[in-house]
C-alpha positions in Angstrom: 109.3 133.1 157.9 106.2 132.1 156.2 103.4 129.6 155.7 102.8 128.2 152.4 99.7 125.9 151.4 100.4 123.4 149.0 97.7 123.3 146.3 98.4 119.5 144.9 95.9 120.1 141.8 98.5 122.8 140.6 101.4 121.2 141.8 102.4 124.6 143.6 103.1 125.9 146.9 101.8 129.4 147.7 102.6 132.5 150.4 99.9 132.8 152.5 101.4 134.7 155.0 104.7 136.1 155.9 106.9 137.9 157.7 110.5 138.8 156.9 110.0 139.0 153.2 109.8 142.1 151.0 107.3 144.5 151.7 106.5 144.4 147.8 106.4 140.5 147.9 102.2 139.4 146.8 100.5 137.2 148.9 99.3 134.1 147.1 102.9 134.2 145.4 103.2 130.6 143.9 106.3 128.3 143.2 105.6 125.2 141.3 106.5 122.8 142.7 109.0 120.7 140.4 112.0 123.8 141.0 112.1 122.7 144.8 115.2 120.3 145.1 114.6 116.4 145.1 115.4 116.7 148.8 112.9 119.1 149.7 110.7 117.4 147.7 111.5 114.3 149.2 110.9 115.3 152.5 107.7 117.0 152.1 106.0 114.1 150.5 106.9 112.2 153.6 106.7 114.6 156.3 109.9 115.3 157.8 111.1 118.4 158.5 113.6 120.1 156.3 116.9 121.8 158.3 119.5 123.7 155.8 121.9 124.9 158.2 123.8 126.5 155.2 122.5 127.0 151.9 125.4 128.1 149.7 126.8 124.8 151.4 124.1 122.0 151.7 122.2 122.6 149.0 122.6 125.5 146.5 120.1 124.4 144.3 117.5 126.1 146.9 118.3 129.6 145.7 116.5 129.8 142.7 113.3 129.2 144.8 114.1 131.7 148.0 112.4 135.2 147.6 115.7 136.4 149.0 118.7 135.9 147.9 120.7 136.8 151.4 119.3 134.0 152.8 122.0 131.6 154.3 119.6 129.4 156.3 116.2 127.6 155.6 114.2 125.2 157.6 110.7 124.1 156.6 108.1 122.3 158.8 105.3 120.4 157.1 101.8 121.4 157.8 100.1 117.9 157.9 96.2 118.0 157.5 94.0 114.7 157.2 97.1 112.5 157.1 98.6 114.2 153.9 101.3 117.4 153.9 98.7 120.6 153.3 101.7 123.0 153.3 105.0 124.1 155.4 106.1 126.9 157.5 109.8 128.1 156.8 112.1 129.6 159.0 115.3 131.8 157.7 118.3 133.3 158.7 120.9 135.4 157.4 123.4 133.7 158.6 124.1 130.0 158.6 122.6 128.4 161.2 122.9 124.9 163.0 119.5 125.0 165.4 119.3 123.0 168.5 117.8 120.0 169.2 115.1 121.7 171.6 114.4 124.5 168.7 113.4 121.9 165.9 111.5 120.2 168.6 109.9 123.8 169.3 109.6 124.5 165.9 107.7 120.8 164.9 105.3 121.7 167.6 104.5 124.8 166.6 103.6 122.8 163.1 101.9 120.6 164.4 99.6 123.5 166.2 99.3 125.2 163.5 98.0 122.0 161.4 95.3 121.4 164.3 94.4 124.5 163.8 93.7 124.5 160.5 91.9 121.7 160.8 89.4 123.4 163.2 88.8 125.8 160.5 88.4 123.4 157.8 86.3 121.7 160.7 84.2 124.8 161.5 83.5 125.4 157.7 82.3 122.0 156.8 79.7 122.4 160.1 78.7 125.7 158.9 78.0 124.5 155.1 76.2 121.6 156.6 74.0 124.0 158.9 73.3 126.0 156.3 72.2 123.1 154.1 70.1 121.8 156.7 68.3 125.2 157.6 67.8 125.6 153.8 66.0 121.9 153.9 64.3 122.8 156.9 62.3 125.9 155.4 61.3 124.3 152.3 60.0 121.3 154.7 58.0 123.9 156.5 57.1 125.8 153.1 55.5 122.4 151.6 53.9 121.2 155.2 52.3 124.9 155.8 50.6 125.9 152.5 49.0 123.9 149.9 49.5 127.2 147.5 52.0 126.0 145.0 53.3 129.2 144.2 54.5 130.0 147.6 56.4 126.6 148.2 58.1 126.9 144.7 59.4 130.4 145.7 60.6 129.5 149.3 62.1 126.6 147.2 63.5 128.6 144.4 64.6 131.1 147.5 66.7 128.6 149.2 68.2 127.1 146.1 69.9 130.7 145.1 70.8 131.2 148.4 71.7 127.9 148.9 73.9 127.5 145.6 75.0 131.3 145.9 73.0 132.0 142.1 71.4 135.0 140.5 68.9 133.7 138.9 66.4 130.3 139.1 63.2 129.6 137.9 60.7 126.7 137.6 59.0 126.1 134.5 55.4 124.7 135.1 54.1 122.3 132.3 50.1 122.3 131.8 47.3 120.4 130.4 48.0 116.9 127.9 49.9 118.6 125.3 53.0 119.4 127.7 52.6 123.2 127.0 54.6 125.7 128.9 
């Protein structure tokens, strides 16, 4: 089994985690995405989930993708993120395998709890940027309303905007008198 993100700028699907697989297979392994079969590819770009109850059979083309070869099954449930596909978790056997109504029902839900959880993450990342961009506005609001000493409100400001934009380096470059002299 695994879950793999699509990346839709690359055109690729990547491992991001796995189980199942060989121990010497990377994570982040990518697979572009024009070797999947038109009807994976077809089904991911609308959702639906993808049940291969024999590969050798239903759709051979699939093996030049797998990570194993001995795979006889393959089933694939679409992540779905903001209304668009953000990746799938696969299911595999070795054997070929016809799954129950009630198990591809189980399975979608587990998808679709996996999907909400990602969102929370994505969720909980965006509040944290935004907190962090607010506290960095806050202290150079209190920087400029405490001291009337330029120097310190241009280094809490030049403070925040490394932390802020994660840099080495800033500076300020302070021009004087008519003649525009640094």
């Amino acid at each position: 089994s695994t879950v793999m993100y699509l990346n839709e700028q690359t055109n690729q699907v990547s491992i991001a985690a796995f189980h199942g697989l060989p121990d010497d297979t990377p994570l982040g392994l990518t697979i572009p995405m024009d070797l999947l079969p038109g009807k994976i590819l077809q089904a991911l770009q609308v959702g639906d989930p993808i049940i291969i109850n024999n590969v050798d059979r239903d759709l051979p083309a699939l093996r030049r993708v797998l990570v194993r070869p001995d795979i006889q099954a393959f089933f694939a449930f679409p992540l779905v993120s903001d209304d668009r596909i953000a990746g799938f978790i696969t299911l595999s056997s070795l054997q070929p395998r016809n799954p129950s109504e009630t198990e591809i029902h189980t399975y979608q839900l587990l998808a679709r709890l996996a999907s909400a959880s990602l969102d929370n993450v994505r969720l909980f990342e965006s509040t944290n940027r935004n907190l962090m961009r607010m506290s960095s506005l806050r202290r150079v609001d209190l920087a400029i309303s405490a001291s009337f000493d330029l120097n310190i409100t241009l280094n809490v400001v030049l403070d925040q905007v490394a932390t802020y934009l994660k840099v080495d380096a800033v500076n300020t470059i302070m021009m004087r008198g008519k003649l525009k002299r640094v």
